[in-house]
C-alpha positions as CSV (number, residue, x, y, z in Angstrom):
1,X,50.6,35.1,132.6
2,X,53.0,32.6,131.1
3,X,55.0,35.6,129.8
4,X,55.0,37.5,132.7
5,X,56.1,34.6,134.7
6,X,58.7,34.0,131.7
7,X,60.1,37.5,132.1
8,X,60.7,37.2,136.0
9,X,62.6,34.0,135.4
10,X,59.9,31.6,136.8
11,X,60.6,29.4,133.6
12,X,58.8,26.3,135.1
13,X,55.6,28.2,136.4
14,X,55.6,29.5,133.2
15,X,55.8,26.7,130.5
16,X,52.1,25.4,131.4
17,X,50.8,28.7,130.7
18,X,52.8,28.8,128.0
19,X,52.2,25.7,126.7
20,X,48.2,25.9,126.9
21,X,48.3,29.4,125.2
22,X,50.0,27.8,122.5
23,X,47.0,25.8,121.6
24,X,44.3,28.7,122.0
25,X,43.3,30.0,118.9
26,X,44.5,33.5,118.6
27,X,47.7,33.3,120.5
28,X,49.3,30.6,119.2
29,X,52.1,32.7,117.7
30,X,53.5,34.3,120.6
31,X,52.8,31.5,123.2
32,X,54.8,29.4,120.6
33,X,57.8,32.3,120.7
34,X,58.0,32.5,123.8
35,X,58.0,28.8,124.4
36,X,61.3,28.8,121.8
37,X,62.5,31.5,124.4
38,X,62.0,29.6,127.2
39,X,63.8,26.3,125.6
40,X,66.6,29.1,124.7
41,X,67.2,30.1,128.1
42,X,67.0,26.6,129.5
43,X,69.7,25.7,127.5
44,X,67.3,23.1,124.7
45,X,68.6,24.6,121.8
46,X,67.3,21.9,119.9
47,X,63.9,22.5,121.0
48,X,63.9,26.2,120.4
49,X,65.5,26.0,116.9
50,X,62.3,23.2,116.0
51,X,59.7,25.9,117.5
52,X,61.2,28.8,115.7
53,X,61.7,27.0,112.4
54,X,58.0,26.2,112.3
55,X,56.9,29.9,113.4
56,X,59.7,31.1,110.2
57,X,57.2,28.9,108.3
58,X,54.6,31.4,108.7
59,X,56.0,34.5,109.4
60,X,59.0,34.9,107.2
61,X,60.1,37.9,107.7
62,X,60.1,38.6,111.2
63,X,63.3,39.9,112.8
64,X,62.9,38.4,116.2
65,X,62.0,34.9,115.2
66,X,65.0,34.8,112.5
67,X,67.5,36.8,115.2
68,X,66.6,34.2,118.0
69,X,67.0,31.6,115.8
70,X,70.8,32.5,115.0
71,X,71.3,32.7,118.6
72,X,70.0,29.2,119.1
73,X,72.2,28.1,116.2
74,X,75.4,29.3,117.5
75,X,74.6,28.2,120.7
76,X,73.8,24.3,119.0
77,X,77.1,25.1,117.4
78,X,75.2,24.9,113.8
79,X,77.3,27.6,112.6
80,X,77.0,27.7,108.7
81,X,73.0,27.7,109.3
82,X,73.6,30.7,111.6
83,X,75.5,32.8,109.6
84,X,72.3,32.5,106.8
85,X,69.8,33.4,109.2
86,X,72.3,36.5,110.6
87,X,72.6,37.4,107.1
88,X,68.8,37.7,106.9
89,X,68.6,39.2,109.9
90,X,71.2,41.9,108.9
91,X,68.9,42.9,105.8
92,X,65.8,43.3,107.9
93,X,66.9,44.9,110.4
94,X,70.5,46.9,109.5
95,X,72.8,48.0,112.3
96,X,71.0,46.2,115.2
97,X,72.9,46.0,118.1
98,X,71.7,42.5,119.6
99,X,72.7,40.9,115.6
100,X,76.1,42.0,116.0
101,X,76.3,41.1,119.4
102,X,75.4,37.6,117.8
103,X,77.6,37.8,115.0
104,X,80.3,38.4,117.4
105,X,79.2,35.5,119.6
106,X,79.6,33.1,115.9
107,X,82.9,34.9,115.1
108,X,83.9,33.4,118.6
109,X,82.5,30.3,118.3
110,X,84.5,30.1,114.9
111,X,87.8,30.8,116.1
112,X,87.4,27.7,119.2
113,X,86.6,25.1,116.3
């Protein structure tokens, strides 16, 4: 539900569900993403880069952890931390469109400091 009510932009219905999911056995792991995702779009990038770090923890290699967390590092403007994880990211996953749509977002962010 938390999800779902994540997805139709009903952020604050949706942390509770969110939240409690995140301490069921079982579906910890994506309660815990989409918690990060929920932090993203609400602007706590500090928040969603904490949450996504410990998820990297146990799943290493996952694209969408590692690509969200780039986006959350641009956006906290830790740019040298975001240009490793995009670098990751690019191996994983080559030629993504959403990766270079965040390289292009550091590039940006590069050329205002």
């Amino acid at each position: 539900l938390g999800r779902l009510l994540l997805e139709c932009g009903r952020g604050t219905e949706a942390r509770p569900h969110l939240e409690a999911a995140a301490r069921a056995e079982g579906q910890a792991f994506p309660a815990a993403f989409h918690l990060a995702v929920l932090a993203s779009h609400e602007g706590r990038h500090g928040e969603a880069i904490s949450i996504l770090e410990q998820l990297l923890r146990v799943q290493p290699y996952h694209v969408d952890i590692r690509r969200t967390l780039a986006w959350n590092l641009v956006h906290a403007g830790q740019l040298a931390r975001a240009e490793e994880e995009l670098a990751q990211v690019e191996k994983l996953d080559p030629g993504d469109p959403e990766t270079a749509a965040i390289r292009g977002s550091l590039e940006e962010r590069r050329g205002e400091a």
